[in-house]
C-alpha atoms as a printed R data frame, in Angstrom:
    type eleno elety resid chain resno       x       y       z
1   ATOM     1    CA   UNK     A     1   0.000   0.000   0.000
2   ATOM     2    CA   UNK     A     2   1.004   3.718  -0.470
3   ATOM     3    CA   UNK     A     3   1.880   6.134   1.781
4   ATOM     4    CA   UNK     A     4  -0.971   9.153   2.161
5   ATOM     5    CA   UNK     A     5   2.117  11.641   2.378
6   ATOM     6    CA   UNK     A     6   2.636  13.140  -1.024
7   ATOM     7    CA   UNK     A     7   0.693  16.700  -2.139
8   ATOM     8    CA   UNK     A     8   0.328  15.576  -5.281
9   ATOM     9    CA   UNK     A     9  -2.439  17.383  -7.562
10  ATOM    10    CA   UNK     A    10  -5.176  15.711  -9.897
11  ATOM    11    CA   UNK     A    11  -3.526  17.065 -12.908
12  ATOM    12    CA   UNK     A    12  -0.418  14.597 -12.344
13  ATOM    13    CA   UNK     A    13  -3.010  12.030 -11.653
14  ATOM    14    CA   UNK     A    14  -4.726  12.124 -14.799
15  ATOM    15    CA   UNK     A    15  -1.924  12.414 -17.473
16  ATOM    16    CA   UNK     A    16  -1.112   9.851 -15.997
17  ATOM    17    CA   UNK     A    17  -4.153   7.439 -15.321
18  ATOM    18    CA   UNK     A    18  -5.928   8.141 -18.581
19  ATOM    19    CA   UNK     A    19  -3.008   6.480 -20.568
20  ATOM    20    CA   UNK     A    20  -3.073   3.522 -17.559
21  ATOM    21    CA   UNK     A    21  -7.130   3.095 -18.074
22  ATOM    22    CA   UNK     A    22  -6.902   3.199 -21.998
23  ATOM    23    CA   UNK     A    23  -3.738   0.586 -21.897
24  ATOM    24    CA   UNK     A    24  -6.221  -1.584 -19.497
25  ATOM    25    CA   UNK     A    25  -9.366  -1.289 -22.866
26  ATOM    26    CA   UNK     A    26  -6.694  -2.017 -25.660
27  ATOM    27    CA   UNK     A    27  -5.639  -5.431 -23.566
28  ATOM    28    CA   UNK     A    28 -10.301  -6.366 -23.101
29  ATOM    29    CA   UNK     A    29 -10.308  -5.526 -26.831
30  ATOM    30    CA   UNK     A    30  -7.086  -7.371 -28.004
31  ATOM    31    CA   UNK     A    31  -7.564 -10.328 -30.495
32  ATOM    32    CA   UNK     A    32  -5.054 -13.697 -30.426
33  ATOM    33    CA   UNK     A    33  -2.456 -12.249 -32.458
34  ATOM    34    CA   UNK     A    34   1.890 -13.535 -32.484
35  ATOM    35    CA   UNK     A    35   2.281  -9.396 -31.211
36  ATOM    36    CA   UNK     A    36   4.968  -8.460 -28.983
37  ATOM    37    CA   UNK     A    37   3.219  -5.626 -27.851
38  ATOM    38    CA   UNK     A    38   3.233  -5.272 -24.276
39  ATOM    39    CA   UNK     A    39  -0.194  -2.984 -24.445
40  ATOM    40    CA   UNK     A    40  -2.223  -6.340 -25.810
41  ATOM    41    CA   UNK     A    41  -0.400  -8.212 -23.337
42  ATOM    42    CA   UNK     A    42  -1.310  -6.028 -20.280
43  ATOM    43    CA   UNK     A    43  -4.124  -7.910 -17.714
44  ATOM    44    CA   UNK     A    44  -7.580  -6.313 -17.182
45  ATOM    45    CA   UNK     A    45  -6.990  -3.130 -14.473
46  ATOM    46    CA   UNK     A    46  -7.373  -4.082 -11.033
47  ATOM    47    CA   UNK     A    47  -9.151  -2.359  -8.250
48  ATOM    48    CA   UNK     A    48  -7.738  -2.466  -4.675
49  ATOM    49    CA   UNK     A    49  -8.552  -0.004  -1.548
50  ATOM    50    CA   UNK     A    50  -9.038   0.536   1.659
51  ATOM    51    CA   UNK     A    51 -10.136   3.040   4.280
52  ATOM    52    CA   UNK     A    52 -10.306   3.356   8.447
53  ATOM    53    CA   UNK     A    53 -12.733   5.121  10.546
54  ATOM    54    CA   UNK     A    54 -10.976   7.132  13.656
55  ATOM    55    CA   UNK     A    55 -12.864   7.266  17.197
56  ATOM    56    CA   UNK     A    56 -11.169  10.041  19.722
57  ATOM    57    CA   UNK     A    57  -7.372  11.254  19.019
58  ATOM    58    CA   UNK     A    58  -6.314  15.014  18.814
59  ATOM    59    CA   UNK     A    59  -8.972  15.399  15.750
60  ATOM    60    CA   UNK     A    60 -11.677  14.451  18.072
61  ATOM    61    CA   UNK     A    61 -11.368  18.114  19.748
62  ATOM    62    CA   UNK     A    62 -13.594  18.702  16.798
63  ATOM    63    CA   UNK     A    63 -15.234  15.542  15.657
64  ATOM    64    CA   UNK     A    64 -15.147  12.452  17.534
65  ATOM    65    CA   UNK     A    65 -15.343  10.306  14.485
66  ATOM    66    CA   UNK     A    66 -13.129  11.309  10.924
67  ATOM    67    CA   UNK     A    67 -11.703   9.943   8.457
68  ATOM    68    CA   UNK     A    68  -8.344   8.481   8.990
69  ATOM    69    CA   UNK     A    69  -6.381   6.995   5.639
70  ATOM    70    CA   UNK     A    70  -8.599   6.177   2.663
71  ATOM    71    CA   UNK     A    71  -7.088   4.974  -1.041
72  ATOM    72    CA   UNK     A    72  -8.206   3.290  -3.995
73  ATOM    73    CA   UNK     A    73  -5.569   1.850  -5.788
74  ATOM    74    CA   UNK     A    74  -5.548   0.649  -9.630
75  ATOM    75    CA   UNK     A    75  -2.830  -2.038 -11.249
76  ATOM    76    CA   UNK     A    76  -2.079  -4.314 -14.369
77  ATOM    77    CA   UNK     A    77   0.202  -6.266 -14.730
78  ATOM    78    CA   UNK     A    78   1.914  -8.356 -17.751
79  ATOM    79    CA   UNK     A    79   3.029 -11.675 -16.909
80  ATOM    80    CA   UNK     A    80   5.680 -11.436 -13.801
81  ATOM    81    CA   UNK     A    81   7.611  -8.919 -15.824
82  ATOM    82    CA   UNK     A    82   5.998  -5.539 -16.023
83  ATOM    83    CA   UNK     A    83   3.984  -4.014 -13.084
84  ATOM    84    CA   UNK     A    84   1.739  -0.549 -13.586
85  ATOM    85    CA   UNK     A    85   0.197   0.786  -9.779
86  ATOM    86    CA   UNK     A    86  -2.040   3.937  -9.579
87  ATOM    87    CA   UNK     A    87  -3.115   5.164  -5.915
88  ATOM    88    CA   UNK     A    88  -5.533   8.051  -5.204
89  ATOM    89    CA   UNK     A    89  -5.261   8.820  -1.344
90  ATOM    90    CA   UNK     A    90  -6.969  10.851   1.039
91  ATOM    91    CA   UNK     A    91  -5.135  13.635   2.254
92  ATOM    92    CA   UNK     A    92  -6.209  16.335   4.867
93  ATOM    93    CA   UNK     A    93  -9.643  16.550   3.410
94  ATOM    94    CA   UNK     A    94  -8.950  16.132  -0.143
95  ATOM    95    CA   UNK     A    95  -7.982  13.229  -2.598
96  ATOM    96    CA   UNK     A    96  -4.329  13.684  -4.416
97  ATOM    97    CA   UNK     A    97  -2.088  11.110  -5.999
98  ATOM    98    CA   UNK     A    98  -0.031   8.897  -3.622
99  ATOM    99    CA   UNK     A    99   1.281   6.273  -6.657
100 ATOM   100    CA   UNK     A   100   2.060   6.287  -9.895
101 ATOM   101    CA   UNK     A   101   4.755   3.989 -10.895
102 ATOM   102    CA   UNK     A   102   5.432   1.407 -13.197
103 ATOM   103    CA   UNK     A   103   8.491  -1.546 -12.693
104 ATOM   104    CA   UNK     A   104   9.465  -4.119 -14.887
105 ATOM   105    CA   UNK     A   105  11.630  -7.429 -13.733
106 ATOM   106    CA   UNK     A   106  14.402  -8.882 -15.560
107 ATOM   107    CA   UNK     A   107  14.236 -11.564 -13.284
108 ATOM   108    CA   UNK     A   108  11.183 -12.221 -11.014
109 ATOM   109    CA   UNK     A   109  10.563 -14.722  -8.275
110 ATOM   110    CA   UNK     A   110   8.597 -16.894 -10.925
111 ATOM   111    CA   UNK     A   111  12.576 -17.376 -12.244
112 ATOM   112    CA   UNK     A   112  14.254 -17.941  -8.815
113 ATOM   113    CA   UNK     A   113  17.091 -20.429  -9.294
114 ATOM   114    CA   UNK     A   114  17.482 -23.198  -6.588
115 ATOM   115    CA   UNK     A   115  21.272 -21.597  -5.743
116 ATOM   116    CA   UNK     A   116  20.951 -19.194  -2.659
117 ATOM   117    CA   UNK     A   117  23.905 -16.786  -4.509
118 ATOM   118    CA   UNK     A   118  22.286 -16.455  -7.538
119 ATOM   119    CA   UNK     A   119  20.090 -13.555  -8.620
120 ATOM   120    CA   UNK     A   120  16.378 -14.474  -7.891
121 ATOM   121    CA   UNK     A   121  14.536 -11.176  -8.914
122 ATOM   122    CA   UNK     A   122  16.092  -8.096 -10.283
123 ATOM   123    CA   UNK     A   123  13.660  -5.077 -11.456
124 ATOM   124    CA   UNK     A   124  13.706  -1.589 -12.030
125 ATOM   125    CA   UNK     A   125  10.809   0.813 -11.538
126 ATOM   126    CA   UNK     A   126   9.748   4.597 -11.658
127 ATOM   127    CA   UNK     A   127   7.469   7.527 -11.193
128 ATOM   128    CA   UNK     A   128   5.613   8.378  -7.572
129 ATOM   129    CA   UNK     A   129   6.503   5.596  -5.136
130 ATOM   130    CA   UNK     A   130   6.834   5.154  -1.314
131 ATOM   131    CA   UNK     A   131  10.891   5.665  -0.983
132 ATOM   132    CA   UNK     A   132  12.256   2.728   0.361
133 ATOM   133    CA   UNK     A   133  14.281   3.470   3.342
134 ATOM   134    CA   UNK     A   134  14.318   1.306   6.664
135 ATOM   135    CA   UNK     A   135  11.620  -0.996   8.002
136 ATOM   136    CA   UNK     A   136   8.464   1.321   8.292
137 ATOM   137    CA   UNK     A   137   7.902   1.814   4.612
138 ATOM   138    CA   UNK     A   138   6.240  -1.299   3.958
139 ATOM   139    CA   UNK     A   139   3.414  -0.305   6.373
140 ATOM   140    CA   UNK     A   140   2.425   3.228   5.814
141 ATOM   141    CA   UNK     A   141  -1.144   2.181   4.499
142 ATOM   142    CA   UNK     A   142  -3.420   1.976   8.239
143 ATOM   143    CA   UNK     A   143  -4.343  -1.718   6.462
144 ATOM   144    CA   UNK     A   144  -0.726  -2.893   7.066
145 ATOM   145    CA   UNK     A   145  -0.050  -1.939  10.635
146 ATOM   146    CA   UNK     A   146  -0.933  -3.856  13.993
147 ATOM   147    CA   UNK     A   147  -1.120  -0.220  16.017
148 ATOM   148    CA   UNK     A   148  -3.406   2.543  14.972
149 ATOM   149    CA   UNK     A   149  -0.045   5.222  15.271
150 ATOM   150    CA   UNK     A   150   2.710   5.630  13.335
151 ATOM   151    CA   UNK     A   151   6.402   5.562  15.229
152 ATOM   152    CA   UNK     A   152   7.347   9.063  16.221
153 ATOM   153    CA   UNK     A   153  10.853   8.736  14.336
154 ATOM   154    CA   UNK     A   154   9.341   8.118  11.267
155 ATOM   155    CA   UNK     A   155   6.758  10.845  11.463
156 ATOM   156    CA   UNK     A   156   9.506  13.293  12.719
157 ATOM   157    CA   UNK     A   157  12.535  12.942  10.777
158 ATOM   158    CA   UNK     A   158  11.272  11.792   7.115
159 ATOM   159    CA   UNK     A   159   7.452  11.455   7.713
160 ATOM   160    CA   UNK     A   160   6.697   8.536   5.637
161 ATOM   161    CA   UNK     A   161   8.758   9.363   2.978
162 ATOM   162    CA   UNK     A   162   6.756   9.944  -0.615
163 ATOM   163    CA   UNK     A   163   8.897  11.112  -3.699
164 ATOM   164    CA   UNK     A   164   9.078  11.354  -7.620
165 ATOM   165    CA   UNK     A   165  11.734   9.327  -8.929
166 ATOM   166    CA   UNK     A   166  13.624   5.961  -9.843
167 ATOM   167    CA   UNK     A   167  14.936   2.967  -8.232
168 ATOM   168    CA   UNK     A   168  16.450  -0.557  -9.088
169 ATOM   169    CA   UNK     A   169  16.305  -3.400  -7.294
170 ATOM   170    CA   UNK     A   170  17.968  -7.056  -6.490
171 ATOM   171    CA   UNK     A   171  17.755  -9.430  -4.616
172 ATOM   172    CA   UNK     A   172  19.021 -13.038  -4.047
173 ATOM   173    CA   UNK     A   173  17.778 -15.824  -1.276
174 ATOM   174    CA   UNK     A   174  20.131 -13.819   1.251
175 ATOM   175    CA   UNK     A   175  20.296 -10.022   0.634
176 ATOM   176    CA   UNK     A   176  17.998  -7.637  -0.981
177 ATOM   177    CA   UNK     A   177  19.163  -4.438  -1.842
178 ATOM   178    CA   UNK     A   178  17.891  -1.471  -3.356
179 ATOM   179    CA   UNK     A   179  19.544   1.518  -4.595
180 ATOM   180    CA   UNK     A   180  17.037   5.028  -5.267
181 ATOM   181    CA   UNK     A   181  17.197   8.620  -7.040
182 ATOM   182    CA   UNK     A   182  14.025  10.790  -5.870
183 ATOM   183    CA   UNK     A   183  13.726  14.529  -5.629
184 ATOM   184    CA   UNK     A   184  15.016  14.515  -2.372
185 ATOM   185    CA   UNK     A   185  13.636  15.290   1.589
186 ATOM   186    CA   UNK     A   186  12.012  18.592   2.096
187 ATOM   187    CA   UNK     A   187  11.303  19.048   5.852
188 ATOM   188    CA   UNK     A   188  13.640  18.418   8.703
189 ATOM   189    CA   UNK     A   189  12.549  17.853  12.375
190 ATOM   190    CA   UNK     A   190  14.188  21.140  13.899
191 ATOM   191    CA   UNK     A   191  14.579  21.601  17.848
192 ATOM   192    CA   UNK     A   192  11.210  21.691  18.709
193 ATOM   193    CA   UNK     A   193  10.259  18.340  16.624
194 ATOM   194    CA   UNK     A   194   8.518  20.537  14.047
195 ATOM   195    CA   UNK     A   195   9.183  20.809  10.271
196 ATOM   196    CA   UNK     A   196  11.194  23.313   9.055
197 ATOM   197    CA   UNK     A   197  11.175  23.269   5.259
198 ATOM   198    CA   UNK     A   198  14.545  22.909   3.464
199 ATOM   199    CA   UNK     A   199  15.333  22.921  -0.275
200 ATOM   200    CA   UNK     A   200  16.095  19.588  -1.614
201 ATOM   201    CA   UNK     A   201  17.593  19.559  -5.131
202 ATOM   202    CA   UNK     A   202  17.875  15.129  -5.259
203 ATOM   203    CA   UNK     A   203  18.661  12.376  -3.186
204 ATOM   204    CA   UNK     A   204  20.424   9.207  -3.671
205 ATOM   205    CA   UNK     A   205  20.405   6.506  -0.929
206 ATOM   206    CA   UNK     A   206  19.455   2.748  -1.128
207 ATOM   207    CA   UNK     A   207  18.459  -0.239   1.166
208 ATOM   208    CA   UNK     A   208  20.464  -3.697   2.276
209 ATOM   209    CA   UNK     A   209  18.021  -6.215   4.133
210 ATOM   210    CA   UNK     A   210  19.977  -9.790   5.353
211 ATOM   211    CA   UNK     A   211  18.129 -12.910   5.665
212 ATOM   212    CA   UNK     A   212  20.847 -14.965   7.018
213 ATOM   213    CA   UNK     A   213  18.190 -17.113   8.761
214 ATOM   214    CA   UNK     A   214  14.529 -18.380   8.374
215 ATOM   215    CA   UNK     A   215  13.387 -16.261  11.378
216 ATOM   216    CA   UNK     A   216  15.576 -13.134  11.194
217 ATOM   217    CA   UNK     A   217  15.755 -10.110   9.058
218 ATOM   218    CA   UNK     A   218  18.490  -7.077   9.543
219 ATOM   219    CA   UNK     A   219  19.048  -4.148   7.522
220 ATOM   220    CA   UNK     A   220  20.483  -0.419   6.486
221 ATOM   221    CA   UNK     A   221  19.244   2.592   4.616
222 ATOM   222    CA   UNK     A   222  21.216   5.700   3.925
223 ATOM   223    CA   UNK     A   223  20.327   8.787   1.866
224 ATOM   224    CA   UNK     A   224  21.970  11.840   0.854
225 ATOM   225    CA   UNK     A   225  20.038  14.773   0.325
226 ATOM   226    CA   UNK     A   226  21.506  17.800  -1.736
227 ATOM   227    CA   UNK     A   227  20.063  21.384  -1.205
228 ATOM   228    CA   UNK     A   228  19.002  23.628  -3.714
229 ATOM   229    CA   UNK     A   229  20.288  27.064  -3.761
230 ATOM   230    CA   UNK     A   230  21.907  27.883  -0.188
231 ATOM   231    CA   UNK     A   231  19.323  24.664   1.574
232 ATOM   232    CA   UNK     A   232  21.690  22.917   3.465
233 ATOM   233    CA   UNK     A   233  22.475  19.331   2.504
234 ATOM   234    CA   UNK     A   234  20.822  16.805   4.790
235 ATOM   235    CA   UNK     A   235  21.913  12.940   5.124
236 ATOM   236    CA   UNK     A   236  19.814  10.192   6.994
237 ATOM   237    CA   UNK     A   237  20.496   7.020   8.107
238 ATOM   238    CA   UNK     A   238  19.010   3.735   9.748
239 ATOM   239    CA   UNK     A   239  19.146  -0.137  10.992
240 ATOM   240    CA   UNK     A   240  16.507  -2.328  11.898
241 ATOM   241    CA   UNK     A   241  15.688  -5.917  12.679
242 ATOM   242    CA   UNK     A   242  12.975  -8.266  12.617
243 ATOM   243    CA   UNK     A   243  12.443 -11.761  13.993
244 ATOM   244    CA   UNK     A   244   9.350 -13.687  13.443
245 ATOM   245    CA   UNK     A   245   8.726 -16.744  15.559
246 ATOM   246    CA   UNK     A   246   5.307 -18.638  14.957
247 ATOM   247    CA   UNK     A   247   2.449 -15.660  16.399
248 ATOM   248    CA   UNK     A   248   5.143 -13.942  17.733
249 ATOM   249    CA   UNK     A   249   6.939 -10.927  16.310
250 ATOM   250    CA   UNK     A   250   9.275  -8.294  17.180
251 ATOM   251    CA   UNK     A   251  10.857  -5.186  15.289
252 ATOM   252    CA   UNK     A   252  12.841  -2.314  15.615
253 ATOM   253    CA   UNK     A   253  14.524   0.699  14.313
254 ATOM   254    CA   UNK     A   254  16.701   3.278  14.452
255 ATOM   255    CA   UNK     A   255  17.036   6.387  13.041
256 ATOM   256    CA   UNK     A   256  19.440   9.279  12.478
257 ATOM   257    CA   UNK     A   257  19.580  12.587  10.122
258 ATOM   258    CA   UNK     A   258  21.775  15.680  10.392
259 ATOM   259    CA   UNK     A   259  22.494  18.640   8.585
260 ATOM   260    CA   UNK     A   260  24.219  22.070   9.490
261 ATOM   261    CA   UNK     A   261  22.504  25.069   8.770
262 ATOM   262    CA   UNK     A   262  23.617  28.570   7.065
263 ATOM   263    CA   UNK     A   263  23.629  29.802  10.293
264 ATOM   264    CA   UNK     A   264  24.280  28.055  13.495
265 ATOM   265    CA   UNK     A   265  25.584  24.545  15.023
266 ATOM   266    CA   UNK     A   266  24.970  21.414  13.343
267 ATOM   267    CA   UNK     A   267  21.773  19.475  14.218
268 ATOM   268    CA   UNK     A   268  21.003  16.234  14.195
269 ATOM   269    CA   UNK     A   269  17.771  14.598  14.975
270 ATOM   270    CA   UNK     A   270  17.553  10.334  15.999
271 ATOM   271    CA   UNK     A   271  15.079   8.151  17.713
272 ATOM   272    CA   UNK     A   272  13.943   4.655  17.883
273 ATOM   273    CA   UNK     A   273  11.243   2.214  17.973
274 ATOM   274    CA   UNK     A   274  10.911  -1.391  19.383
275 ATOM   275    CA   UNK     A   275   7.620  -2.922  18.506
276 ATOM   276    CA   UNK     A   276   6.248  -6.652  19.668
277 ATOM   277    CA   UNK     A   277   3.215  -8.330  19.090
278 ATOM   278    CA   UNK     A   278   1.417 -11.850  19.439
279 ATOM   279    CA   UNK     A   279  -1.231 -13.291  17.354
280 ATOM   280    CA   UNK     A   280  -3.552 -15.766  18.209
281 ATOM   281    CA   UNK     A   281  -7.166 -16.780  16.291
282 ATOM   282    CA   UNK     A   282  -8.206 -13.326  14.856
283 ATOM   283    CA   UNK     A   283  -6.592 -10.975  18.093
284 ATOM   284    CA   UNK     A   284  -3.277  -9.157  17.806
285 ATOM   285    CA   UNK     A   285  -2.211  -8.056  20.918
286 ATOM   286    CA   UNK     A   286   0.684  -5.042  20.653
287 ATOM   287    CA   UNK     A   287   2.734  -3.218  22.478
288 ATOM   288    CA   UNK     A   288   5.725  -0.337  21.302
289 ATOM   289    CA   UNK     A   289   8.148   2.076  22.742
290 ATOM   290    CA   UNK     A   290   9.167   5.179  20.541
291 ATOM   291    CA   UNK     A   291  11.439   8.162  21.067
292 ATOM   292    CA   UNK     A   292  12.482  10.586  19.213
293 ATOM   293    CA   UNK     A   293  15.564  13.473  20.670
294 ATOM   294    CA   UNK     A   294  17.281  16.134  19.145
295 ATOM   295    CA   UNK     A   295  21.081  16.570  19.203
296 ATOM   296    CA   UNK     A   296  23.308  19.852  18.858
297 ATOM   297    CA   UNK     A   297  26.546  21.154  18.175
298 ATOM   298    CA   UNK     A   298  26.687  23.469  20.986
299 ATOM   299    CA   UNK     A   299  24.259  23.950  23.899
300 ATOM   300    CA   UNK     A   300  20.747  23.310  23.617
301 ATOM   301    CA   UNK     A   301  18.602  26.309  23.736
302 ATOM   302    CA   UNK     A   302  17.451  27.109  27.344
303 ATOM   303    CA   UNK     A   303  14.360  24.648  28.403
304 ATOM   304    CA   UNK     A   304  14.228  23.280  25.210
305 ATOM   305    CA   UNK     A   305  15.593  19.117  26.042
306 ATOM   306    CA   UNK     A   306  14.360  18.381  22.591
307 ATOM   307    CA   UNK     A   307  12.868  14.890  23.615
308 ATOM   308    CA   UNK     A   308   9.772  12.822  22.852
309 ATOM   309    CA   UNK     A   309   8.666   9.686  23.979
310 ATOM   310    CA   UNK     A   310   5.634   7.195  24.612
311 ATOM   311    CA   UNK     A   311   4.486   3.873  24.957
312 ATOM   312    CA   UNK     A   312   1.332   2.129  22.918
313 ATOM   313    CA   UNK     A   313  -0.431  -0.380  23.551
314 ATOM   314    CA   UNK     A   314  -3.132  -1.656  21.049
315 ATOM   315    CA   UNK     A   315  -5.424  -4.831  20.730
316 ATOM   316    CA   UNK     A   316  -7.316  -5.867  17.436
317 ATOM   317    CA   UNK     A   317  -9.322  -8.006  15.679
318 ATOM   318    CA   UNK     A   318 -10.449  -9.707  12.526
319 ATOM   319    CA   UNK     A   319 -14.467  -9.834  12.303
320 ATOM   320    CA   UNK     A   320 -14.439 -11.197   8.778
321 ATOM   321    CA   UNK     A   321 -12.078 -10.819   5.905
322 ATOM   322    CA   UNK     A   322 -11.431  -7.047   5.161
323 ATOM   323    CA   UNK     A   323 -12.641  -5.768   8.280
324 ATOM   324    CA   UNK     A   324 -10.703  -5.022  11.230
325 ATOM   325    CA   UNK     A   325 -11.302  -3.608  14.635
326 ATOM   326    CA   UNK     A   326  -8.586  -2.113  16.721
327 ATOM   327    CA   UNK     A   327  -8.298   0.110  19.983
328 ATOM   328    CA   UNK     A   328  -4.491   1.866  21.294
329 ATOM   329    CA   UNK     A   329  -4.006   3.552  24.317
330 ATOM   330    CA   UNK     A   330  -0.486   6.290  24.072
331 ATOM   331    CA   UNK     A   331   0.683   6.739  27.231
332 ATOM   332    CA   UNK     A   332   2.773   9.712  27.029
333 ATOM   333    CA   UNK     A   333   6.225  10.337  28.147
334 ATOM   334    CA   UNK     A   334   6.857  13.827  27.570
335 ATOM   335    CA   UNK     A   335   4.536  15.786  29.504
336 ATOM   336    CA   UNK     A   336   1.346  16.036  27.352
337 ATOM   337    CA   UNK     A   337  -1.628  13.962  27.725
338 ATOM   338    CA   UNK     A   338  -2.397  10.345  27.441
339 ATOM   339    CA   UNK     A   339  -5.088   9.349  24.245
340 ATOM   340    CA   UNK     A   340  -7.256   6.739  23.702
341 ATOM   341    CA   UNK     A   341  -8.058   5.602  20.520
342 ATOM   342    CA   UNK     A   342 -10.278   3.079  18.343
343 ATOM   343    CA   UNK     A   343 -10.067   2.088  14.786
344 ATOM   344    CA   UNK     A   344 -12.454   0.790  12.087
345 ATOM   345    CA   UNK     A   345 -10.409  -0.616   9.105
346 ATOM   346    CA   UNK     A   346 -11.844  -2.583   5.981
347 ATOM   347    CA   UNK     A   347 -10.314  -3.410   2.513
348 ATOM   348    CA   UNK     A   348 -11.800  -4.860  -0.646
């Protein structure tokens, strides 16, 4: 799923989608012909989505129930080689374009050799993804995630990272790694954990993810960010782990970014998360630490410790297929108040 992150505009969307939707009517009209045209070979469009229902939270000031993340997302696909995704998320009130990216596989799992060294899948892809850096990526959609929040270090220091761009990727029984070129980040968390914008020009950066055994994942992700104009540059880095034991499953991960402005020290920004969960039947039981701190050159400004932190704890379950309840309590470590929130989530 995508992330809900990008401000795209519906112009993008539809020089892009039209072409997508009238690819998708050439391949329901296409005879039995010998052509190599991938346009007749392309499968009938599919339609994918999802949405959630919030109950309480820092919206509920307002409204006790809103609309949390809601996207409709559109593929085809030809064969196991060539991959087209379209995603039209909600946004703070309004409906942009979160995807629009096509990849295509040299090699694809389908063509996985039985040797653990030898390339299994190797594919190359472009336009509006999610950027692939660290572990949290993979679950920016509410569908994907066991907690109704997002980890504070992801929302603070790259805030589920959304870009225009190009990426290549490969991958073997043993190590995956993926190297990217995107526009670049264009906030910062700055001493008070806010955004301050910055100017990006492009980024390059990749991903390495180790599987050395059946139960255990551990990985990188770096990025350099170069600043237009007098923006300073800004690099980012991370590790995380995963082990997955029957129900049981734990991750974590770190992250770091620094930059030094025109003016000033040099600031960095890092936190953590450690997340474990059980699941048993149709419950998934959770429970996650986060932080988030900011670092400086010099002395921190007077009163200003620069630190975040909190502890969630969140139960959910399946009713049928599609539909999901869940409830997280946030027990606040900083100073502000503890929430309680619930969670209606369904896909088709």
């Amino acid at each position: 799923m995508s992330s809900l992150r990008h401000r795209g505009n519906l112009i993008k969307f539809a020089a892009i989608a039209l072409p997508l939707m009238m690819l998708g009517s050439n391949s329901l009209n296409a005879q039995d012909s010998d052509s190599e045209s991938l346009v007749g070979e392309l499968s009938e469009i599919e339609i994918t989505g999802f949405a959630d229902l919030l109950i309480g939270g820092a919206a509920a000031e307002e409204q006790t129930f809103h609309l949390g993340q809601a996207e409709v997302d559109l593929s085809a696909t030809s064969g196991t080689q060539l991959s087209i995704e379209l995603a039209i998320a909600h946004d703070d009130g309004s409906f942009v374009l979160g995807t629009a990216m096509a990849e295509y596989c040299i090699y694809s799992p389908a063509l996985q050799q039985d040797d653990q060294w030898s390339i299994s899948e190797l594919c190359v892809g472009g336009g509006l993804f999610d950027v692939p850096f660290g572990r949290d990526w993979q679950r920016y959609a509410s569908i994907d995630r066991d907690l109704i929040s997002t980890p504070l270090v992801v929302e603070s220091l790259h805030d589920c990272w959304n870009d225009y761009g190009g990426y290549i990727r490969v991958s073997n029984q043993l190590l995956e790694l993926t190297a990217f070129g995107v526009n670049g980040l264009g906030c910062v968390a700055d001493e008070d954990l806010s955004a301050t914008p910055l100017l990006p020009d492009y980024a390059i950066g990749g991903r390495l993810v180790a599987s050395p055994l059946s139960f255990l994942a551990i990985g990188g992700s770096y990025a350099f960010s170069v600043g237009r104009n007098d923006s300073p540059d800004l690099q980012i880095a991370g590790a995380e782990i995963v082990m997955e034991d029957g129900g049981f499953r734990f991750e974590g991960e770190y992250i770091v970014e620094w930059f030094t402005p025109a003016v000033g020290n040099r600031l960095s920004i890092d936190g953590f998360y450690a997340e474990a969960s059980y699941s048993f039947a149709r419950w998934t039981g959770v429970v996650r630490y986060d932080a988030v701190a900011t670092g400086f050159g010099g002395d921190a400004p007077e009163g200003e410790d620069g630190y975040q932190g909190r502890v969630c704890f969140g139960i959910g379950r399946g009713l049928v297929e599609g539909l999901r309840v869940r409830s997280e309590y946030r027990a606040d470590l900083s100073g502000d108040a503890d929430e309680l929130l619930g969670q209606v989530v369904f896909g088709f």
